[in-house]
C-alpha positions in Angstrom: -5.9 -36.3 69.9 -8.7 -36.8 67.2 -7.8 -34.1 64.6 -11.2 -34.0 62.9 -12.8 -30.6 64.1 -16.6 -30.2 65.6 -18.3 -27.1 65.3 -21.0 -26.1 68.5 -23.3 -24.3 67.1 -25.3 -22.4 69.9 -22.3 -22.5 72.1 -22.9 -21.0 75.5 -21.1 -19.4 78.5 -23.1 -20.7 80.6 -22.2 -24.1 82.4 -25.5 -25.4 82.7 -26.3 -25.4 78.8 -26.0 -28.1 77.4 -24.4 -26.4 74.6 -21.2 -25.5 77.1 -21.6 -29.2 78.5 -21.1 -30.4 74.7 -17.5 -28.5 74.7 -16.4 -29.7 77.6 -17.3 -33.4 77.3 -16.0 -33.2 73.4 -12.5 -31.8 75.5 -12.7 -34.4 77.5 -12.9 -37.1 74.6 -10.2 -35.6 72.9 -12.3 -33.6 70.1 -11.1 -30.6 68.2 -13.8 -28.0 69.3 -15.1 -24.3 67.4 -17.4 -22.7 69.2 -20.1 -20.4 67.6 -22.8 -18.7 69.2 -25.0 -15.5 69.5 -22.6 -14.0 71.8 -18.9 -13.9 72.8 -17.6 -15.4 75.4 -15.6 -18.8 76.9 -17.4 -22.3 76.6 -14.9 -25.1 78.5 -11.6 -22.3 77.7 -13.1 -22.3 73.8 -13.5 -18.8 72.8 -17.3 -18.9 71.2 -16.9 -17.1 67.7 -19.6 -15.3 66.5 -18.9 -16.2 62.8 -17.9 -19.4 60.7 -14.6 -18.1 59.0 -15.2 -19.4 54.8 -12.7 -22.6 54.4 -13.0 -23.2 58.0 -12.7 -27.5 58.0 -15.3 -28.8 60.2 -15.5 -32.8 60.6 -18.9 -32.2 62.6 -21.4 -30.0 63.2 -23.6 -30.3 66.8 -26.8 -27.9 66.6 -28.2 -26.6 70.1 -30.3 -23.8 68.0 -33.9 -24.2 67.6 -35.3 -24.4 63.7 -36.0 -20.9 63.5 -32.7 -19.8 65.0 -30.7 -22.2 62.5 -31.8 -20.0 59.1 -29.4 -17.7 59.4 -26.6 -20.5 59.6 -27.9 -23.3 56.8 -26.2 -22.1 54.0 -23.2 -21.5 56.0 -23.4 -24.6 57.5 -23.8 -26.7 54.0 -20.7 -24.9 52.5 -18.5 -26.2 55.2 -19.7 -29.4 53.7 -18.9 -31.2 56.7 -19.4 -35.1 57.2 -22.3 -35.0 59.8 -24.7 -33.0 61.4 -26.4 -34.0 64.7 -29.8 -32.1 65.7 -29.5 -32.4 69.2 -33.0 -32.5 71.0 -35.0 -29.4 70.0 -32.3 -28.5 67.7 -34.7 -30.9 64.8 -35.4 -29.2 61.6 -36.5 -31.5 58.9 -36.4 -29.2 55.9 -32.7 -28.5 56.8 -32.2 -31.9 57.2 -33.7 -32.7 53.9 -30.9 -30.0 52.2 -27.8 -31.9 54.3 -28.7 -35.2 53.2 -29.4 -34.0 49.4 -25.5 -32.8 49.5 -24.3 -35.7 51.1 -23.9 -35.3 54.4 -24.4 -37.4 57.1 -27.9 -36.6 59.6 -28.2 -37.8 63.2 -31.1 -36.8 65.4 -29.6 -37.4 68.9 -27.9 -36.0 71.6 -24.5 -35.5 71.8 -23.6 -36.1 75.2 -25.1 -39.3 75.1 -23.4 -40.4 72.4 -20.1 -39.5 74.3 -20.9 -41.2 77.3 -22.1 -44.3 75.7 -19.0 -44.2 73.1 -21.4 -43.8 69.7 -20.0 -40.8 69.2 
């Protein structure tokens, strides 16, 4: 079991998101999972949060929020200081982007379940 924890940000009830999709697969691959989304509920058997608990240690964090949707969570999101964020398709925002990198962390535009199928991840 890989300890290192990913955060779903946009995580959804709903099976055919991709956002639930992205919990299940991470499951699958062994991945610590936190769910956070707009509303409560189960994503894979992961209770979605709708908060990031302060000193909550995230490894990873997988956007599924569009740009405008991600303001509320940036500065959350950057004091987690966690070691990559991936913009999954329509999730891009370069300006947030910009801020991750400037703090050191790592940036990937790309879709996670791709890169757990093809082993990237």
């Amino acid at each position: 079991m890989d300890h290192r924890v990913t955060l779903v940000l946009g995580a959804s009830p709903n099976p055919w998101r991709y956002s639930h999709m992205a919990v299940t697969r991470l499951l699958a691959n062994g991945h610590a999972v936190l769910a956070v989304g707009r509303r409560k509920g189960d994503a894979g058997g992961v209770p979605i949060q709708e908060e990031i608990f302060p000193g909550t240690r995230i490894d990873t964090v997988t956007i599924y929020l569009n740009a405008t949707n991600q303001l509320p969570w940036t500065d959350r999101l950057l004091a987690l200081h966690p070691h990559r964020l991936i913009f999954n398709p329509g999730a891009e925002h370069p300006a947030f982007a910009r801020r991750a990198e400037s703090a050191g962390i790592e940036v990937v535009e790309g879709c996670t379940l791709v890169m757990l199928a093809a082993g990237t991840y």
